[in-house]
N, C-alpha and C positions, 0 to 999 in steps of 0.2 A: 465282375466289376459292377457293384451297385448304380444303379439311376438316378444320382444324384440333381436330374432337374425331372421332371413329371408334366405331363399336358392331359389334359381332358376337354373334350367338346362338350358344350352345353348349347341345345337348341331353346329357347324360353316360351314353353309352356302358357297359354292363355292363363292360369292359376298362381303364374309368379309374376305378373305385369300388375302395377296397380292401377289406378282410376286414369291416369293419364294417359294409358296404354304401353307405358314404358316398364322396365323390370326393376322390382322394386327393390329398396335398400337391403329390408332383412334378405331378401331370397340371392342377391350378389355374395353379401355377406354367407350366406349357405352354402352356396357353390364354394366359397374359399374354407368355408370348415370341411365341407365334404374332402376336396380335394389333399388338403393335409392331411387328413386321415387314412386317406388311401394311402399318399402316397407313404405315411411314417409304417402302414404296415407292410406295402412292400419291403421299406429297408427295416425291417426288422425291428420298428420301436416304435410300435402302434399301444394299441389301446390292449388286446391281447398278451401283447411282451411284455405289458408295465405290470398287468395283471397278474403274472406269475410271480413277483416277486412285491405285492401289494400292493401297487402306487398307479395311481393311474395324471392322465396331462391333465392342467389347468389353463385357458386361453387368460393370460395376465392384462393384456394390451394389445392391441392391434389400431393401425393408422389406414386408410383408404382415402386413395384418390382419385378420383373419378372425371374422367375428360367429355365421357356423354354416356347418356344411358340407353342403352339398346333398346328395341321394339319386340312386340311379340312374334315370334314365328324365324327373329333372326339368332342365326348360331355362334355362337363365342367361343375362344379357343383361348383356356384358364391353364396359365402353367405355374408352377411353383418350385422352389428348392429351400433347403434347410440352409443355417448361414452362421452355422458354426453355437458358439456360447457367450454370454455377456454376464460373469459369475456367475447370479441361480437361472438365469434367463437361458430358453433355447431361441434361437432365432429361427426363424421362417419367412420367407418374400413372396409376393405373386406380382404376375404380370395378365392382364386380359385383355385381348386382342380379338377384332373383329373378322370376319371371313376374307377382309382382304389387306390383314396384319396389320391396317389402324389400331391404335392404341386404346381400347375402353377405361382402363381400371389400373392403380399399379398400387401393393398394400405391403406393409410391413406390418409384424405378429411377432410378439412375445410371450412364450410361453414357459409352464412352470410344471416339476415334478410333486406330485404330491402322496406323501402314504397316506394310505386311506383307512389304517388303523386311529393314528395319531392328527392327521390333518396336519400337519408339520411340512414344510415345505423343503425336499430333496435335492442337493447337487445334482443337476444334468451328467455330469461328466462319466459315470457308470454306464450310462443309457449309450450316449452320443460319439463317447471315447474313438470308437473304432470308425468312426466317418471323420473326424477333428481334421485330420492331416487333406482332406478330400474336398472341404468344403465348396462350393463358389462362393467367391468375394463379392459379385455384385450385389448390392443395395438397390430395389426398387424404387424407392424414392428415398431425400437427404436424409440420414439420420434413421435411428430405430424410434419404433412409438415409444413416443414419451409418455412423462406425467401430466395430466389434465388439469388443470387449477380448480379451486372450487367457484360454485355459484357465489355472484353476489349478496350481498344482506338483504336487496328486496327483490329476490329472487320470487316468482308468483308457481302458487302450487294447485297443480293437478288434483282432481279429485282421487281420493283413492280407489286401490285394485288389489282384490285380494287374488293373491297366484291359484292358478289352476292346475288341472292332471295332464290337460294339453302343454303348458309352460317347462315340464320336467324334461333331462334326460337321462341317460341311462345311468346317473346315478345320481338321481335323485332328488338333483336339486337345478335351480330353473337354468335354463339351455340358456349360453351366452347371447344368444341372435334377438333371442325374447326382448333383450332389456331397448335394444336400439327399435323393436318394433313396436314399444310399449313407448320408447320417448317419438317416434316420431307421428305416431298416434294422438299423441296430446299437443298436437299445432292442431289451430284450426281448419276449415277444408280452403279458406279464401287463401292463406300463406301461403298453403301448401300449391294450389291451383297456379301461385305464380311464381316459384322456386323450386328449385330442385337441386338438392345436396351436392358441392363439388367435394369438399374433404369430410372426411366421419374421423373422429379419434375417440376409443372409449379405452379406459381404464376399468377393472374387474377388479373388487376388494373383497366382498364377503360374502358366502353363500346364501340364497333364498331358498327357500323350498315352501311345500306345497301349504296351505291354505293363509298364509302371512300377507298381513295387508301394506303395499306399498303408496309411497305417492310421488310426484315425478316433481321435483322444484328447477326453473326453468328461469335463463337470466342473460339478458342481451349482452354484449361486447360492448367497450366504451366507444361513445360513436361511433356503432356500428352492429344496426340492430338485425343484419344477416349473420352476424358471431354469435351465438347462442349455445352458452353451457347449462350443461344439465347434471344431475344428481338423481339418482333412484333412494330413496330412502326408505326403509322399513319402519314404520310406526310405533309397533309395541314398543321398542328401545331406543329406538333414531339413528339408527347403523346405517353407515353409507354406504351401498351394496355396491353401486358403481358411478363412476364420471363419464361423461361424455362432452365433447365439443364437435359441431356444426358447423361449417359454413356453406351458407345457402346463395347461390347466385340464381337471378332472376332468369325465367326461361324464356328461351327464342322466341320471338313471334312467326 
């Protein structure tokens, strides 16, 4: 009988907390790539499995929502299951919970089969087929990640960045976690010193890779300038690499 829910402990590292002392967006977000990866290769449809037969996952969309951000030195207990198919979409959920089963974190993840000959994007159903009947039903929060709307028309843009060998991974082209560490980089330090992200939604469209210059265009919500969407764009051609939306609640005193 496969393990169709998965847990992992994470204690957080002085090196995954940011300037506030709390753990920061990209390295949550980490822990939740980590974790599906594990757990797709115990049941048999990892990154390995997809490899023999060409194709490896793509993280299409993922939503997080976040109740509080932990501290340095405290432990979180990251569980996940898979959640069946939504046509080319696999579905994925997580739940994170603190050392004494408060709630940290609860995320929905869309993801995508891709060959890696063609770049063509692949029916799940081959892969997943044999877990379909076994799913869990629960939803960690309402609905699967959606589509992200674009920036507005005077959206203000970042300076540009051109990607680096640190940005890649393991094939090649820049690691999903990069783009949300790259947009919340481009707030300034006084924003950022008095908010801290309750929802992240990003949407993933088109591959970066290594030395291509991006810029980050960045565009409040109508009345209401804690909604804040974003756009990574590549310059040579003006490719939407990916969307993302924000919302930022002010931090405790």
């Amino acid at each position: 009988m496969e393990q169709l829910e998965f847990s992992k402990k994470y204690r957080i590292p002085v090196y995954e907390m940011g300037f506030n002392g709390k753990l920061s967006p990209h390295s949550l977000f980490n822990y939740l790539q980590d974790i599906a990866s594990e757990h797709a290769e115990l049941l048999r449809f990892g990154k390995d499995d997809l490899l023999k037969e060409n194709r490896f996952w793509v993280l299409s969309r993922i939503a997080v929502k976040v109740i509080y951000w932990p501290s340095w030195g405290e432990s979180i207990d990251v569980k996940t299951w898979p959640r069946g198919t939504d046509k080319l979409f696999a579905l994925r959920d997580f739940e994170v919970t603190d050392s004494h089963g408060e709630s940290v974190a609860l995320g929905s993840s869309s993801w995508l089969v891709v060959d890696r000959t063609s770049r063509r994007v692949q029916r799940p159903d081959s892969v997943l087929s044999h877990f379909n009947e076994g799913f869990p039903v629960k939803s960690a929060i309402s609905g699967n990640a959606s589509k992200v709307g674009p920036v507005a028309g005077d959206a203000v843009h970042s300076q540009a960045y051109r990607v680096a060998i640190s940005d890649l991974d393991i094939n090649l082209h820049v690691n999903n976690v990069k783009y949300l560490e790259w947009i919340t980089d481009s707030y300034d330090l006084e924003f950022r010193q008095k908010h801290n992200p309750s929802f992240i939604e990003i949407n993933y469209l088109a591959e970066s890779r290594i030395g291509e210059e991006i810029i980050i265009a960045t565009s409040a919500g109508k009345n209401n300038e804690a909604l804040c969407n974003h756009s990574v764009i590549r310059t040579v051609d003006n490719t939407e690499l990916c969307r993302a939306q924000i919302h930022w609640e002010i931090c405790p005193q």
